[in-house]
Chimera marker file (.cmm) of the C-alpha trace (Angstrom):
<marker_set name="trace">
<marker id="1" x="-172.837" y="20.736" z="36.041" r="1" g="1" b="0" radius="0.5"/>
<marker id="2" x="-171.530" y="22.672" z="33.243" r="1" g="1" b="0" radius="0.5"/>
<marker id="3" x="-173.911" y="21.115" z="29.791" r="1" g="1" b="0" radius="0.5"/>
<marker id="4" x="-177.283" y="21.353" z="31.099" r="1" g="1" b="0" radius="0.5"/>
<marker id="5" x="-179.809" y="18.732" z="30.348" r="1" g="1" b="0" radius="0.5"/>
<marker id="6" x="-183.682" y="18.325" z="30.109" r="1" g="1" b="0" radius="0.5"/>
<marker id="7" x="-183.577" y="18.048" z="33.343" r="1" g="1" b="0" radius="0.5"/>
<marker id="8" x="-181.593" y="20.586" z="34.661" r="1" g="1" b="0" radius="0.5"/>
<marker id="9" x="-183.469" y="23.660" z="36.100" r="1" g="1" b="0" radius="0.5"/>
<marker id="10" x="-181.862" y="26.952" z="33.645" r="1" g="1" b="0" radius="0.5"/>
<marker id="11" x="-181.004" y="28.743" z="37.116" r="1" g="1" b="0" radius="0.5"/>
<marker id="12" x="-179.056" y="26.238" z="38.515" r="1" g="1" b="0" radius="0.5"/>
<marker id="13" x="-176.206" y="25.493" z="36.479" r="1" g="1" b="0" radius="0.5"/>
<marker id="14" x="-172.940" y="26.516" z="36.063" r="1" g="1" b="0" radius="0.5"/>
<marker id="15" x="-173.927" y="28.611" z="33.144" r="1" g="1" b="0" radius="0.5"/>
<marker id="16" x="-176.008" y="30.908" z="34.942" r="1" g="1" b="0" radius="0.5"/>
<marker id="17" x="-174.199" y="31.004" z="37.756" r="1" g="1" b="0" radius="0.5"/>
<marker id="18" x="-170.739" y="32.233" z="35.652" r="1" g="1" b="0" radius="0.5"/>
<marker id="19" x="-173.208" y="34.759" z="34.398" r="1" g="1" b="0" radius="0.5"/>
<marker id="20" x="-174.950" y="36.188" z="37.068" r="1" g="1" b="0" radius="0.5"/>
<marker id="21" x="-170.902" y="36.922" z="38.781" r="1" g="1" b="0" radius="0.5"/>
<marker id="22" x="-169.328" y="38.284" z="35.192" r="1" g="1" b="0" radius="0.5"/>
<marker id="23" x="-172.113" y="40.558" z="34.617" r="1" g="1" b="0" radius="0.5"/>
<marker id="24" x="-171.380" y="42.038" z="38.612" r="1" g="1" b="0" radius="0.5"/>
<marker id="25" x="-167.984" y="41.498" z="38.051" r="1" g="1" b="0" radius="0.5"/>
<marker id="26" x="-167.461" y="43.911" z="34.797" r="1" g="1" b="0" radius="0.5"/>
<marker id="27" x="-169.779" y="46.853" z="36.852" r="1" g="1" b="0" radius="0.5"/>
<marker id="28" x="-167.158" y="46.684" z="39.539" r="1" g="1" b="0" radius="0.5"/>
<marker id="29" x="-163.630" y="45.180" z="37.959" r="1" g="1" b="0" radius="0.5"/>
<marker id="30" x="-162.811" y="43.864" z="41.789" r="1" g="1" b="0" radius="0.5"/>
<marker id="31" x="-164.818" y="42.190" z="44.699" r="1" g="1" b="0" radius="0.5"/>
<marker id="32" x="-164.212" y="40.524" z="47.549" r="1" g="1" b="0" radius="0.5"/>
<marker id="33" x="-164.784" y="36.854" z="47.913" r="1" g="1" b="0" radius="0.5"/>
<marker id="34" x="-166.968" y="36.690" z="50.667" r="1" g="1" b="0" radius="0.5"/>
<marker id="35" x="-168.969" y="39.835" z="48.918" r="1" g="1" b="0" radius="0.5"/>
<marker id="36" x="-169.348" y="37.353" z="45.777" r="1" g="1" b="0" radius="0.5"/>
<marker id="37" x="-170.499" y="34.323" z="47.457" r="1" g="1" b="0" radius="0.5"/>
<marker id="38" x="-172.898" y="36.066" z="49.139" r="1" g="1" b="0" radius="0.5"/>
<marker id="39" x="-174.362" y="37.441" z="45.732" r="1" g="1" b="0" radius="0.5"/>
<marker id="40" x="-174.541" y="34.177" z="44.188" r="1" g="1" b="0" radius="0.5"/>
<marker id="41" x="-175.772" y="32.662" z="47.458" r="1" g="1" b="0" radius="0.5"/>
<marker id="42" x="-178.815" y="35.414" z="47.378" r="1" g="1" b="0" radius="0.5"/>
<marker id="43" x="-179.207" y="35.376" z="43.893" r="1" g="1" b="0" radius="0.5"/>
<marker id="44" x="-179.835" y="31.366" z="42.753" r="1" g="1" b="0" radius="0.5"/>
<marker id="45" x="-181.097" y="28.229" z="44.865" r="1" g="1" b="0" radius="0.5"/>
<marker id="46" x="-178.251" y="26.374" z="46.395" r="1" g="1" b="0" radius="0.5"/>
<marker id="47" x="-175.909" y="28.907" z="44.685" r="1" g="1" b="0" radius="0.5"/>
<marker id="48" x="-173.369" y="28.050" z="47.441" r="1" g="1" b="0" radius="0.5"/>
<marker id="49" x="-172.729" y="24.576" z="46.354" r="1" g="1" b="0" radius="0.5"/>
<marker id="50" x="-172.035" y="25.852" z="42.374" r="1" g="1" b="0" radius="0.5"/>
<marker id="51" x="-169.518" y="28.447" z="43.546" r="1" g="1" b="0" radius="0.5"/>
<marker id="52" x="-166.646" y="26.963" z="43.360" r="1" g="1" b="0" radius="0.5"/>
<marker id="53" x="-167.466" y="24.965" z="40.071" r="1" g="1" b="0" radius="0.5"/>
<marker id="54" x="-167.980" y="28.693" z="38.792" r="1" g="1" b="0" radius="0.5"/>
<marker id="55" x="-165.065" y="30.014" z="40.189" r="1" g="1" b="0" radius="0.5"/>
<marker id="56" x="-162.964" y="27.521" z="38.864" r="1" g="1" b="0" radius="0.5"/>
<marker id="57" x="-164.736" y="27.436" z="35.314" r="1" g="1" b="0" radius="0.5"/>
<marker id="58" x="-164.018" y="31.261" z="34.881" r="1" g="1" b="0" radius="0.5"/>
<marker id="59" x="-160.086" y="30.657" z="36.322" r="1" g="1" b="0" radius="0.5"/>
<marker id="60" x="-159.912" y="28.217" z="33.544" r="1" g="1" b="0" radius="0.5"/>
<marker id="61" x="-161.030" y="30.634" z="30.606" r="1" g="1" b="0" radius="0.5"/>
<marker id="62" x="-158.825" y="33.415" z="31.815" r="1" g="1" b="0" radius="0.5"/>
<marker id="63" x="-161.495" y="35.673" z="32.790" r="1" g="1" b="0" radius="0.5"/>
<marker id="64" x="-160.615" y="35.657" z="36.919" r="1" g="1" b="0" radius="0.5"/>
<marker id="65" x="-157.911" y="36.487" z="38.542" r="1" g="1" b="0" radius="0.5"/>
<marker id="66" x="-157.782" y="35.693" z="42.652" r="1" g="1" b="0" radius="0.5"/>
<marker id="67" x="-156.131" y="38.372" z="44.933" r="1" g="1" b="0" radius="0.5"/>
<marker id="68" x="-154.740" y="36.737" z="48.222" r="1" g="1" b="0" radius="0.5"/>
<marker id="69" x="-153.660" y="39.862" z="49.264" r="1" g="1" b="0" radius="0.5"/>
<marker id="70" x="-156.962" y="41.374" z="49.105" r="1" g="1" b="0" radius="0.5"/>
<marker id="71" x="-159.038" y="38.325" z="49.112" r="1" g="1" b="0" radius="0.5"/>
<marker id="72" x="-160.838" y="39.140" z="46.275" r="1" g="1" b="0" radius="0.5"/>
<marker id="73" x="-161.591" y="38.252" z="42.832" r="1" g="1" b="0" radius="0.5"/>
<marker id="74" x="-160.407" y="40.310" z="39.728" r="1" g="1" b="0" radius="0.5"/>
<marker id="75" x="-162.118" y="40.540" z="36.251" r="1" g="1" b="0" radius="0.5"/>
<marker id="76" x="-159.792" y="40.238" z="33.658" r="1" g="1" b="0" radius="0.5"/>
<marker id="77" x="-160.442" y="42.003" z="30.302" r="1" g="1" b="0" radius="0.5"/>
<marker id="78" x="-159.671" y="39.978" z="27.295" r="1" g="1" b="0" radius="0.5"/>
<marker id="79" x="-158.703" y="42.246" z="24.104" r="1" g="1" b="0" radius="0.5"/>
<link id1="1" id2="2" r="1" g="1" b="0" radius="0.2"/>
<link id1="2" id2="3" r="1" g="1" b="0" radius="0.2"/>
<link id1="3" id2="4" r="1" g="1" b="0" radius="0.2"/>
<link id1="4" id2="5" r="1" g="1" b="0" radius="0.2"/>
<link id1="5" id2="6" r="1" g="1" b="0" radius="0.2"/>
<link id1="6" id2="7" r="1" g="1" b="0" radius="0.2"/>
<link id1="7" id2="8" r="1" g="1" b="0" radius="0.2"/>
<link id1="8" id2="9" r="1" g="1" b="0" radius="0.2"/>
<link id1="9" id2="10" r="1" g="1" b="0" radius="0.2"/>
<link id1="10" id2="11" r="1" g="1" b="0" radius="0.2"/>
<link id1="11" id2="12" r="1" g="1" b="0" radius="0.2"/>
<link id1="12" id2="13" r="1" g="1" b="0" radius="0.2"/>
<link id1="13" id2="14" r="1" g="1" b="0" radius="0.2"/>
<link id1="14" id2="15" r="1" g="1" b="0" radius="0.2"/>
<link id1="15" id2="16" r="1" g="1" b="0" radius="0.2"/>
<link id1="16" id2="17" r="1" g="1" b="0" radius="0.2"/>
<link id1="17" id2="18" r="1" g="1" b="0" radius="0.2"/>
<link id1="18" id2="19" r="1" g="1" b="0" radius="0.2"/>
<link id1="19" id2="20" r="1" g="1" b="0" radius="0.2"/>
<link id1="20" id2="21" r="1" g="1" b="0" radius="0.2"/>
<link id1="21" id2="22" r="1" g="1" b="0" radius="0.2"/>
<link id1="22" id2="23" r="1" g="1" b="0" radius="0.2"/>
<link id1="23" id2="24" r="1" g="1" b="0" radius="0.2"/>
<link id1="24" id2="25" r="1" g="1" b="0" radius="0.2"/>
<link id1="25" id2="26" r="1" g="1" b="0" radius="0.2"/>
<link id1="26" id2="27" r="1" g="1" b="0" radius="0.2"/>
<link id1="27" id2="28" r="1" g="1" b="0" radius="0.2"/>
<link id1="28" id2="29" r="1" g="1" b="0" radius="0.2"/>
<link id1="29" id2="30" r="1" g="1" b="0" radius="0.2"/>
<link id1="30" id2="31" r="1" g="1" b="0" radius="0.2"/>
<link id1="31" id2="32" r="1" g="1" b="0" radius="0.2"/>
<link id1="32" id2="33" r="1" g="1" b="0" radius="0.2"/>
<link id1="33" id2="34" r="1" g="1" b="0" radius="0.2"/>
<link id1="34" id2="35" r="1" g="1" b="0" radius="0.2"/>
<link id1="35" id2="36" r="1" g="1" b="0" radius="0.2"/>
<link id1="36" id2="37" r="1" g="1" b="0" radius="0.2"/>
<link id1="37" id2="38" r="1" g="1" b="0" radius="0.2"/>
<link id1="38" id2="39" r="1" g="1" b="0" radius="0.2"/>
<link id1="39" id2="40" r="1" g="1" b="0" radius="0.2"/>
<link id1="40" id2="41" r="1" g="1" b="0" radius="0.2"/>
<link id1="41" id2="42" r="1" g="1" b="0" radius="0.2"/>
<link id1="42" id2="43" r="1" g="1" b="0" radius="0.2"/>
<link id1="43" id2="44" r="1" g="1" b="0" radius="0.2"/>
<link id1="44" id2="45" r="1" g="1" b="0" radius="0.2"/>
<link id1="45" id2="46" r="1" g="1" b="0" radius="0.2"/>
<link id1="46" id2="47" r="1" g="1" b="0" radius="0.2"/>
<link id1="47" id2="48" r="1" g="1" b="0" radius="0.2"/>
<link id1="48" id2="49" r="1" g="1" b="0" radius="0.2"/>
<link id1="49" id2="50" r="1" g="1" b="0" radius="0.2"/>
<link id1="50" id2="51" r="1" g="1" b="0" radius="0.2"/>
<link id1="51" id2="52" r="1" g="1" b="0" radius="0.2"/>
<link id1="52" id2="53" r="1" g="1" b="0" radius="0.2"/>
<link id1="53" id2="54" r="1" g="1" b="0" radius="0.2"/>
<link id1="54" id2="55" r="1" g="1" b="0" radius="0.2"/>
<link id1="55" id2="56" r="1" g="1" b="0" radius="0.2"/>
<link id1="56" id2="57" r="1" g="1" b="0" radius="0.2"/>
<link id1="57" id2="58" r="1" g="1" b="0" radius="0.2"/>
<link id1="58" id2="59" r="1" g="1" b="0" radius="0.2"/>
<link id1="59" id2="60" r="1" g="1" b="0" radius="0.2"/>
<link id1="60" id2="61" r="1" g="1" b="0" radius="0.2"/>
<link id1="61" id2="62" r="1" g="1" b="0" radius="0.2"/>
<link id1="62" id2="63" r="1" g="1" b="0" radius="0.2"/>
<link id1="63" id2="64" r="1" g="1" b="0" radius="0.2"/>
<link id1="64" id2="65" r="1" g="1" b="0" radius="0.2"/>
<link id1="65" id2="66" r="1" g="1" b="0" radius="0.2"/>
<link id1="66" id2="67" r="1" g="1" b="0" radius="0.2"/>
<link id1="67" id2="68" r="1" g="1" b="0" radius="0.2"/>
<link id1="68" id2="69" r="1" g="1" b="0" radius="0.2"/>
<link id1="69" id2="70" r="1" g="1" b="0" radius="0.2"/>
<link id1="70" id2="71" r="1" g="1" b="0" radius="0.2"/>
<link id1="71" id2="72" r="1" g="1" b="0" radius="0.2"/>
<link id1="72" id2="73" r="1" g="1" b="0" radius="0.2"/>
<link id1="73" id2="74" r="1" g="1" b="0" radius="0.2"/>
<link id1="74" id2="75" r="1" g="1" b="0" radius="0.2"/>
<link id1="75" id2="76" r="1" g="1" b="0" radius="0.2"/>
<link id1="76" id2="77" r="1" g="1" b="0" radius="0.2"/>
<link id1="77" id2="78" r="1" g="1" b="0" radius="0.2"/>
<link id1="78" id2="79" r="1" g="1" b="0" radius="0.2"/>
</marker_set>
């Protein structure tokens, strides 16, 4: 879910989530998906199931780039 509600939880929404990986993501510039997941997996309660919504989210603003070659995720600085 992307708006929260009353009765959304604060740490379990899209929101957070897309925090929680640009704030890791603009320390380190690149990491690797499996690396990210993992983070957001440790970090929030049933993180694993607002990954992709995340992912896709921050693909959608312009501020991701995804590296098959590496298979990793790429911050992308806007100006």
């Amino acid at each position: 879910m992307i708006k929260p509600t009353k009765h959304s939880h604060p740490d379990k929404t899209v929101i957070y989530v897309s925090f929680i990986m640009l704030k890791e993501l603009r320390k380190k510039r690149v990491i690797g998906y499996s690396d990210l997941f993992q983070l957001i997996k440790d970090k929030v309660t049933s993180g694993e199931f607002l990954f992709m919504p995340t992912l896709n989210l921050l693909f959608l603003l312009g501020l991701i780039e995804y590296k098959a070659k590496t298979d990793s995720i790429e911050y992308i600085e806007k100006k």
